[in-house]
N, C-alpha and C positions, 0 to 999 in steps of 0.2 A: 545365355541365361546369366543374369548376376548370379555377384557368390552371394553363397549362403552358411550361417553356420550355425549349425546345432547345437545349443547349448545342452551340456549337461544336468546343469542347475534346475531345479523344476521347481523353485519358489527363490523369490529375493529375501536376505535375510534382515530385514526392516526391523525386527523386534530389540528398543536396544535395554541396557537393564536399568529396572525401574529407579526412580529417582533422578534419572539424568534431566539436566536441563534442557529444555526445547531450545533449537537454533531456527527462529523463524525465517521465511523462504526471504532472498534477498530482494524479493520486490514487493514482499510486506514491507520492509525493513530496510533503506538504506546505509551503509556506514559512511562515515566520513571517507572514506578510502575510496569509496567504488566511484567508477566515472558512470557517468551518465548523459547520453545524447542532448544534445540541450534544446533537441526539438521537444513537442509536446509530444508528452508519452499518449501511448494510446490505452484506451477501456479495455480492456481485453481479458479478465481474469474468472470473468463466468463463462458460462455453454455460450458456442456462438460461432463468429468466423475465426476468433483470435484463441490460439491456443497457449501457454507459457509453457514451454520445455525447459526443465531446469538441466543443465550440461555443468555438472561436477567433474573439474578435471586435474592432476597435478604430473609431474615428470620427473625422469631421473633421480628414482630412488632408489638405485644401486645396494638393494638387497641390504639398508638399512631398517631390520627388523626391530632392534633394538632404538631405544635414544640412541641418538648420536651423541657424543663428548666433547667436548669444548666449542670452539667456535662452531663448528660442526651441527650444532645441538642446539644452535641460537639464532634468530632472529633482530633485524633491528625497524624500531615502530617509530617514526615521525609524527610528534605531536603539531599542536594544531599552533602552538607557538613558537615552532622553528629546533627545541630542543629535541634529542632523541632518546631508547632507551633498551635495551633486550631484552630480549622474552625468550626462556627455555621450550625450545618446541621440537617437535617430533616423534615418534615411537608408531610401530602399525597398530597398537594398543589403543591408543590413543588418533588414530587418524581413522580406525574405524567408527569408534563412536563420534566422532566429529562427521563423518560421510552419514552415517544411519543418523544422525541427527538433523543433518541438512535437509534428507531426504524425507524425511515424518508426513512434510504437508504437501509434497508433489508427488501427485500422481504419475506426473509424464517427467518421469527421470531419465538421466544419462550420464555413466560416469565414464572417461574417456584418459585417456595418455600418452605423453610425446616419447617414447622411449627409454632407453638407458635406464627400465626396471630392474636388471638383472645385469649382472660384472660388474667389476673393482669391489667387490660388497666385502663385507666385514668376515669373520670366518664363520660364525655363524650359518653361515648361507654361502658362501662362496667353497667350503670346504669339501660342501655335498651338491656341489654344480649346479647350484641357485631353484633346485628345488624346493626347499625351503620358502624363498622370496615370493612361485608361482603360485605355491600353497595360499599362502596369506591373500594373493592379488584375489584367488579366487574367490577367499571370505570376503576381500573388500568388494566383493561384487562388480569386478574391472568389468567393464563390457566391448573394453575393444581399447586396442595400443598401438602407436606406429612400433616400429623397430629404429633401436639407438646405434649407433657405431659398438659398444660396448657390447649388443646383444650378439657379436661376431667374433669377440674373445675368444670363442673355443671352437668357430669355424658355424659356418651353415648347415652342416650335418646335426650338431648339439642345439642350434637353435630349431631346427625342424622336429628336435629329442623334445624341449620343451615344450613346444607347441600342440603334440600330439601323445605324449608319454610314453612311458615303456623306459626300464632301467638303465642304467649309463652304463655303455658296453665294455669298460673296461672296470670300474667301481662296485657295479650290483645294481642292486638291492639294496634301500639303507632300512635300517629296522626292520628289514623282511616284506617290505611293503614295497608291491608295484606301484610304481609313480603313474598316478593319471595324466597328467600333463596338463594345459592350462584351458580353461573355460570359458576364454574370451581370446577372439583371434587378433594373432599378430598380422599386421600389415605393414607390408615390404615394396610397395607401387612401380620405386624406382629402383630397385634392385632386384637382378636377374642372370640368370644362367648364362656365361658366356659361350655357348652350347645352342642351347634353345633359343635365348632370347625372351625367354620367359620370368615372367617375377617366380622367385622361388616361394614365396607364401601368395597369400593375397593382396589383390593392389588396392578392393576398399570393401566398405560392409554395409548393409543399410540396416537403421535400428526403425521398429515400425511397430507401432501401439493404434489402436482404435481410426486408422487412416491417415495417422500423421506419420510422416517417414524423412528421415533426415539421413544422408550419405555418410560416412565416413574415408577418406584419403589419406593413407598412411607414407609418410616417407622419410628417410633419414640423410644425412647430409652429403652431398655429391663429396666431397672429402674423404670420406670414411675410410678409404683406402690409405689415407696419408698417415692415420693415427690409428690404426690398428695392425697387429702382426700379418705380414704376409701370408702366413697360412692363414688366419681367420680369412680370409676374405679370397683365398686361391679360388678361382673360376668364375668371379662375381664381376658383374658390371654394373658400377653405381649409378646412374641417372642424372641428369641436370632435374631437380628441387621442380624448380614454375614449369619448365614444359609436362614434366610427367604427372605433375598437379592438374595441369591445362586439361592434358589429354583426357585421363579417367573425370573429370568433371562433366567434360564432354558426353562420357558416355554414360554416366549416370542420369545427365538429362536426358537421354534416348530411353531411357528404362523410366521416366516419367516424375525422378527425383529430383527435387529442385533446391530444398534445403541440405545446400551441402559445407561440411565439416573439413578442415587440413588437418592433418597433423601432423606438422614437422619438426625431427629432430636437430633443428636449428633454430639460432634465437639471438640475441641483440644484449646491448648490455644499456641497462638506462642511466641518469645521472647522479642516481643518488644510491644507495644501497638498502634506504628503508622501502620493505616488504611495501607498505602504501604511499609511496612518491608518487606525487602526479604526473606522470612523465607524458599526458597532452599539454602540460606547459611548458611555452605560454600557446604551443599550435599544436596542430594535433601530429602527436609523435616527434615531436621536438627534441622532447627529453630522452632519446634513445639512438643509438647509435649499434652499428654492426651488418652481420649478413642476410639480418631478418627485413632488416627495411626494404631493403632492393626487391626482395623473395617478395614482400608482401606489397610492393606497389606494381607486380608484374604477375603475382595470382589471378588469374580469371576474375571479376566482378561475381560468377556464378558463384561461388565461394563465398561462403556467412564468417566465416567466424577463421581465425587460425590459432591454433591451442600448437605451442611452441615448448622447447626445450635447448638442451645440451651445452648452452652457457652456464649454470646455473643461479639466475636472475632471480628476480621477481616483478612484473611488472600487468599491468591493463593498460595498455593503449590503443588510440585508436588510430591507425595509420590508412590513407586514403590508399583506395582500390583505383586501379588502371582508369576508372570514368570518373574518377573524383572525387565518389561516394566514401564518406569515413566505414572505418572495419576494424573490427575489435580482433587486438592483436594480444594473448596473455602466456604465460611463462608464471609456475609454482614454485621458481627457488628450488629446491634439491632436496635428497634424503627425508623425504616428507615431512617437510617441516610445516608446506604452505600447500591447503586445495583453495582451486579456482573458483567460485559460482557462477556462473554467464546464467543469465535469460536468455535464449530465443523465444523470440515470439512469433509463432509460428501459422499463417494465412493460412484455412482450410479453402478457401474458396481458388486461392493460385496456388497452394503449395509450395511456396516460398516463404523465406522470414523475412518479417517487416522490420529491415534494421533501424530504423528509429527507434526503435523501444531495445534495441540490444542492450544489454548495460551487464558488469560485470569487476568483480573483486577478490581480492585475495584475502581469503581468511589463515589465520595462524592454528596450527595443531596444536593448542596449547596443551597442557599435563595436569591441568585442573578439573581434568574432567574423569570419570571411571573409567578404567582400563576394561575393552572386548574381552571379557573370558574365555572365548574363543579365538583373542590372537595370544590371548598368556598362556594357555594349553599349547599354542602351534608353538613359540619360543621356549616352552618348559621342552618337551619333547625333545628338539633340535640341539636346545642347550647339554640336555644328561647329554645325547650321542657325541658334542661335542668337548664337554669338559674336558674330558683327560689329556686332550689334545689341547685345547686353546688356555687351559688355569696352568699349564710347564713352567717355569721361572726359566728366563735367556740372560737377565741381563738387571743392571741397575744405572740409575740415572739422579743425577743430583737434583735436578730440575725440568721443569716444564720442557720440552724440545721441539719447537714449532714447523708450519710449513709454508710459511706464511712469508711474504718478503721478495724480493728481488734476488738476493740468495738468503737462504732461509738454514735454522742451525740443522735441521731434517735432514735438508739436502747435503750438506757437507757429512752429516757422520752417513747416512747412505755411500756417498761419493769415496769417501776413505775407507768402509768396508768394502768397496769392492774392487779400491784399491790393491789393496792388504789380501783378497780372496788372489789376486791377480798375481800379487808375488810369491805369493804360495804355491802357485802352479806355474808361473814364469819368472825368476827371477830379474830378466831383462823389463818390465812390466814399470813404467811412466808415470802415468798418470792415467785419472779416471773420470767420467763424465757423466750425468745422470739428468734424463727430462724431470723438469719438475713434473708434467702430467701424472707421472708414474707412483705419483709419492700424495697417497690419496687422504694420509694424517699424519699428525706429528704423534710423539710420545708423550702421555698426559703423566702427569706427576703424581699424582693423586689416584690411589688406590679404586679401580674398579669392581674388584671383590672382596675375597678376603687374601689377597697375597700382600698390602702390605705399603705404602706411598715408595712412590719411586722404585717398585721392583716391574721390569719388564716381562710381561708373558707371552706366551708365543700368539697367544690370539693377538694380542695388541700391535705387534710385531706385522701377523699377518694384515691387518686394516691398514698398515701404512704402504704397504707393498702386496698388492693379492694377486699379483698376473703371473706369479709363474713365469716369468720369462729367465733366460741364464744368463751368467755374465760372460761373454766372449770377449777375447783380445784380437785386435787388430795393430796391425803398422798403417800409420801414417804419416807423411812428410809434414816438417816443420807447417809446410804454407798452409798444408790440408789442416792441420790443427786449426790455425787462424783462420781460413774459409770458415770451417764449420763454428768457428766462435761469433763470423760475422753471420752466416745464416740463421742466428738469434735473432737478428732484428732485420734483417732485408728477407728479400723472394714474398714467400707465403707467409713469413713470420714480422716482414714491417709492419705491420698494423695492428697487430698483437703480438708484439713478444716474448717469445719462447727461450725461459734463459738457462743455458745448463746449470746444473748445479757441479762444483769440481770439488778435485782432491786438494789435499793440504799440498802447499807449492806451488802450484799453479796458481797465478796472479795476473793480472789486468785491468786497466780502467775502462768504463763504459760509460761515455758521455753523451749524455742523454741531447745534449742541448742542440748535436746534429744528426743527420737523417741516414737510414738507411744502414749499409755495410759501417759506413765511416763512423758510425758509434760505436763499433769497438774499435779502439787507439791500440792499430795492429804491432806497432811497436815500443807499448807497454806491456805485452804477453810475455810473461818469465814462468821457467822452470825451476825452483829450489834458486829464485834470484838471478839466472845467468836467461834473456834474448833469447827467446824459442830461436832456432834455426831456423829456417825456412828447407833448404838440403838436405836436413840431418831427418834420420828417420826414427818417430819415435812410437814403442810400445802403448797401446791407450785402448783401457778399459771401460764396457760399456756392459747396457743389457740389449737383448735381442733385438729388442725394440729399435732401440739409434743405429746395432748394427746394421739390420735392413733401410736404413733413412729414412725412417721415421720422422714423423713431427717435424718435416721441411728438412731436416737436416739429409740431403742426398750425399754430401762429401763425405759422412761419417760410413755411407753405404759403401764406398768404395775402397774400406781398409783393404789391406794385403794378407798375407800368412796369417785367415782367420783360425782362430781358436775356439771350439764351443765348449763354456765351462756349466759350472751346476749353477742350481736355485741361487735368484738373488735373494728371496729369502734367508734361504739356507747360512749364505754369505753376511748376511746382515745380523746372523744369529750365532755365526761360528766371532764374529767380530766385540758385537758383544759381553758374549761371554769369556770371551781372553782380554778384555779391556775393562772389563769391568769387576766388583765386588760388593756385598754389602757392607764394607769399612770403606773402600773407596770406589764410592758410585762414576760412573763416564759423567763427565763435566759438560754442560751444555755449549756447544760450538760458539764461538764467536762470531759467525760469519760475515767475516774481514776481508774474504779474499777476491773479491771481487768492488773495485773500490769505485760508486757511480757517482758522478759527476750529473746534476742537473741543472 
């Protein structure tokens, strides 16, 4: 028997409030942005053989309930003369009446998603174990999500918590209220019980209105082990992406399903960064690059459509299927700034979509539109339980402190408090090292409430660092320092570079203009100006994360006399506030010490 799932919902919540602008369906309506098949479209929009399914979909929205903050919070839109421009977008206020709005004139809806809804989220919702986030998914009326690497942060146990509800067994109850759990099933295809062999959720779902039935295939990225903590992921086995796609495609056409949906928590990065870049120029998928292309020219042909994530992109393209046939390939950018529109168009007479008429675009969440009084209710709520905790003052900042860059000012004052936490607890304690991954915003200067410009509070604190991880010391030999410098840019990490971010002291050149290990210039690595040793063994601070070898770096797995210390938070709060004051705020980093060569 396919799976099946019962929704709890017993009405969609269509009604939006009065006065809002109609957003006409996108194939009343083209925008300059959307691609479109450049066969002839087909007639299809009355009763008949052709049906239009509209498929509303976006990704990795990491439990940004709120706007997002700075760059964070922004979009960039390519005009039609080559100039560009931002646009303030995001908030789930704001992306539900953008969704019920889309949704007015179609009757055959589907709203869908690539993962990474839930973890690294702001405190808001990460405080109270992303409950909060599954709440809201359920007002947006989510009908079905793959699963993200991020949705394994707190282990497959807590994500099965989510999926089905019931209170988080070590926190409660928040507000005295049993948590229902979410409303739209997750899907995990290639991820599975290393025990059973079994997928630990489900591996797909079929959505089915008046004889029309389209598949959904959930999957997240064969990686996910690389970049998540070893416990999230203890007893899992993650799947190769195209075969486990192959396989359930398979077997949804034995069940008689033939319009079938991906959705995978992986994705591509295109050439441009505005939200509507044509990225089929000048060929189709030309304009894109990464692990999505290979993924989607080795998908099954069965396969309509692929709705992608975990880069955080933007993009519609159409990248050719294994027999040649173009397929619409798209990605919402992050933190819901950007939903998708796709048409299927949908054959009653074969039961398949007639991809010629696929076509599909990114619209922007803009903030010009009425806030869901039903998602300002879910964040009023969440917000009183949270204030007392997230409005604390830690700290002050002269200025803006980004995360942005090859090393970034973020990454150095992370890198030096947990330095500084390090010598606190070991006086012998080196130097310290920090994934950028980890470091999910910088410190905005500018007053969020009413605490004040340039005063730090612990919520804000918490958005830059939400995983909980601790900071542990490790020994490592001079040379292991230098390996793990050069596993920045070779193994898993040459093709996208993964650059620590260091303490003050620590110094090197990265020259960009050769390949591999040999872009780090192994003997320009200085400690407080004296030639790393290679023999000499030196103390070196990390969070949990690099100490399991994380994020490719395996050398950093293999420290010695490990140490496990507390919250990097905690660290980055204790640093802070001993370095900081409102007469003399922390001075924004330099960051100098890492000196690249292109």
């Amino acid at each position: 028997m396919p799976p099946t799932f019962r929704h709890r919902r017993t009405h969609r919540l269509l009604a939006a409030a009065a006065g809002l602008a109609t957003v006409g369906a996108l194939a009343a309506a083209m925008p300059a942005s959307a691609h479109q098949d450049k066969a002839t479209p087909l007639h299809h929009h009355g009763s008949g053989r052709y049906q239009d399914v509209q498929l509303l979909s976006f990704n990795d929205l990491h439990g940004n309930l709120e706007p997002p903050t700075g760059s964070s919070g922004r979009v960039t839109e390519l005009a039609a003369d080559g100039t560009t421009k931002t646009i303030d977008a995001g908030g789930v206020e704001y992306l539900a009446t953008h969704l019920r709005n889309a949704r007015q004139d179609n009757k055959y809806s589907i709203t869908a998603a690539a993962g990474d809804m839930v973890g690294a989220s702001p405190l808001i919702s990460g405080l109270f174990h992303d409950e909060p986030t599954i709440e809201a998914l359920n007002g947006l009326d989510l009908d079905v999500t793959s699963v993200g690497n991020h949705e394994f942060d707190e282990g497959a146990k807590e994500l099965a918590r989510l999926q089905k509800g019931g209170c988080h067994p070590t926190d409660g109850c928040y507000g005295g209220e049993k948590f229902g759990g979410a409303d739209f099933p997750y899907l995990a295809a290639n991820v599975t019980d290393e025990k059973t062999r079994k997928p630990i959720l489900k591996p797909y779902w079929v959505w089915k209105k008046n004889g029309v039935k389209v598949g959904f295939i959930g999957v997240t990225l064969e990686g996910t082990p690389n970049i998540v903590s070893a416990e999230g992921v203890k007893g899992l086995k993650f799947g190769d992406e195209v075969e486990t796609i192959n396989k359930y495609a398979k077997e949804l056409q034995r069940q008689g399903v033939k319009s079938i949906v991906a959705l995978i928590h992986e994705g591509g990065s295109p050439a441009s960064t505005a939200y509507n870049y044509d990225c089929d120029s000048p060929g189709a998928g030309d304009g894109i690059s990464g692990p999505i292309v290979d993924i989607a020219k080795n998908v099954t042909p069965a396969v309509d459509a692929l709705v992608t994530g975990h880069t955080h992109q933007a993009y519609a393209c159409t990248i050719p299927d294994p027999a040649g046939k173009p397929r619409m390939v798209t990605s919402a950018s992050s933190f819901g700034r950007l939903y998708t529109d796709t048409t299927l168009t949908y054959d009653r007479w074969t039961g398949d979509i007639a991809r010629t008429a696929v076509k599909s675009a990114n619209h922007v969440v803009t903030r010009d539109v009425a806030k869901a009084a039903d998602m300002t209710s879910l964040i009023t709520k969440w917000k009183t339980l949270s204030a007392p905790i997230a409005s604390r003052p830690i700290g002050y900042i002269a200025g803006e402190i980004g995360n942005t860059g090859t090393e970034s000012p973020m990454g150095d004052l992370i890198a030096d408090a947990q330095l500084a936490y390090a010598k606190s607890v070991d006086a012998e304690a080196d130097l310290a090292v920090m994934n950028p991954g980890g470091i999910r915003a910088g410190l905005t200067y500018a007053a969020s409430g009413g605490e004040g410009d340039g005063v730090v509070t612990f919520g804000e604190a918490y958005t830059v660092q939400p995983f909980a991880n601790t900071v542990n010391l490790v020994d490592l030999t001079g040379a292991q320092v230098v390996t793990a410098l050069q596993q920045q840019v070779s193994g898993s990490n040459e093709a996208a570079p993964k650059i620590l971010q260091i303490s003050k002291g620590l110094t090197y050149t990265l020259d960009l203009t050769k390949t591999g290990a040999a872009r780090v210039v192994a003997d320009s690595v200085k400690l407080n100006g004296t030639a790393i040793d290679p023999a000499a063994t030196y103390r070196v601070a990390m969070n949990s994360f690099l100490a399991g070898g994380g994020d490719g770096f395996a050398e950093l797995g293999k420290g010695a006399n490990v140490r496990v210390g507390s919250d990097d938070l905690a660290a980055l709060e204790a640093y802070l506030t001993a370095n900081s004051s409102a007469t003399t705020p922390y001075p924004v980093p330099a960051a100098n010490r890492i000196t690249v060569v292109k």
